[in-house]
C-alpha positions as CSV (number, residue, x, y, z in Angstrom):
1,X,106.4,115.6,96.7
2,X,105.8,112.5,94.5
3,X,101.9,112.0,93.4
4,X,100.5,108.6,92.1
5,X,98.3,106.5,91.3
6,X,97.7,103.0,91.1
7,X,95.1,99.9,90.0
8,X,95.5,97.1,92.4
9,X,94.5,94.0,90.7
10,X,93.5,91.4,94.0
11,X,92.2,88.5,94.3
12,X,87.9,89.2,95.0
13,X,88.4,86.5,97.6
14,X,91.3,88.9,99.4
15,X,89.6,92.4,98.4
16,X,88.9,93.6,101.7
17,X,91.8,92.2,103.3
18,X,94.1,93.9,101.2
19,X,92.0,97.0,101.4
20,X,92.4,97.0,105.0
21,X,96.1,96.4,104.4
22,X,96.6,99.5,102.4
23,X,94.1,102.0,104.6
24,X,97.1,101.4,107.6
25,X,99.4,102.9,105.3
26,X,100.8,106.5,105.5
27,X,100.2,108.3,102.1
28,X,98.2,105.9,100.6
29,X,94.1,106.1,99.8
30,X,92.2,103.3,98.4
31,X,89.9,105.7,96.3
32,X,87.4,103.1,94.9
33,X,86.9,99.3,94.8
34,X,85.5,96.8,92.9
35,X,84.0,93.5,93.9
36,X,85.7,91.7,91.3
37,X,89.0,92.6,92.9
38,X,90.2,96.1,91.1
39,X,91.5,99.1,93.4
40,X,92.2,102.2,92.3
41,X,94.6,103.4,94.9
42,X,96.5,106.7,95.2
43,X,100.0,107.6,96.9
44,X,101.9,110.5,98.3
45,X,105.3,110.3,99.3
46,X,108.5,112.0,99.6
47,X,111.0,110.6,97.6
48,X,111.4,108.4,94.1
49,X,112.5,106.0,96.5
50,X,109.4,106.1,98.6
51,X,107.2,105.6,95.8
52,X,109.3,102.3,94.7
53,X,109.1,100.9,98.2
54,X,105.2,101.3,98.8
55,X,104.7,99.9,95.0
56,X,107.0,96.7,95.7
57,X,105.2,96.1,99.4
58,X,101.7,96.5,97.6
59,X,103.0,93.8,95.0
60,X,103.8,91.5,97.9
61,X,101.0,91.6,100.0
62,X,99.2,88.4,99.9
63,X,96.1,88.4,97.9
64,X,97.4,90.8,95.1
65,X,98.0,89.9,91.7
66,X,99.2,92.6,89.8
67,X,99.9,96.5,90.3
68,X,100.1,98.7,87.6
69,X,101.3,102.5,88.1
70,X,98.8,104.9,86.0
71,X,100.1,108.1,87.0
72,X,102.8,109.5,88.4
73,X,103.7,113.5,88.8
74,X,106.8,114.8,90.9
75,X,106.2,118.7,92.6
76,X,108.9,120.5,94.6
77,X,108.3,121.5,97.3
78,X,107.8,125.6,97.8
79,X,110.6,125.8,100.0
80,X,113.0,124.3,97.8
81,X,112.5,125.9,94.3
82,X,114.6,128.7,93.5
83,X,113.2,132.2,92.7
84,X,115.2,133.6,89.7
């Protein structure tokens, strides 16, 4: 399971648009806005992969600026790790 977190820099024009944009997303929160466009935005996924693809559609959706990853933390699942 991947972990992240992200600021969302948006236009204040778009903020609520692209707000709504991300809430329809699977494994992704908007934790906290700002009216001058900031988002502080968390995502679970899966995969590395995943995580790159829901990063490069926030960076394209109209009314974003920038999107910086602030954290990031990968943790097996139970099922998978081996007991020694």
């Amino acid at each position: 399971m991947n972990f992240s977190s992200l600021v969302v820099d948006a236009q204040p024009d778009r903020l609520n648009d692209v707000r709504a944009a991300l809430q329809q997303w699977p494994g992704v929160e908007v934790q906290a806005a700002a009216t001058h466009g900031k988002l502080i935005v968390t995502v679970e996924t899966d995969s590395d992969a995943q995580t790159t693809d829901i990063f490069a559609r926030i960076n394209a959706l109209e009314g974003v600026m920038a999107v910086a990853m602030v954290y990031h933390q990968y943790e097996p699942e139970p099922e998978q790790e081996v007991l020694s």
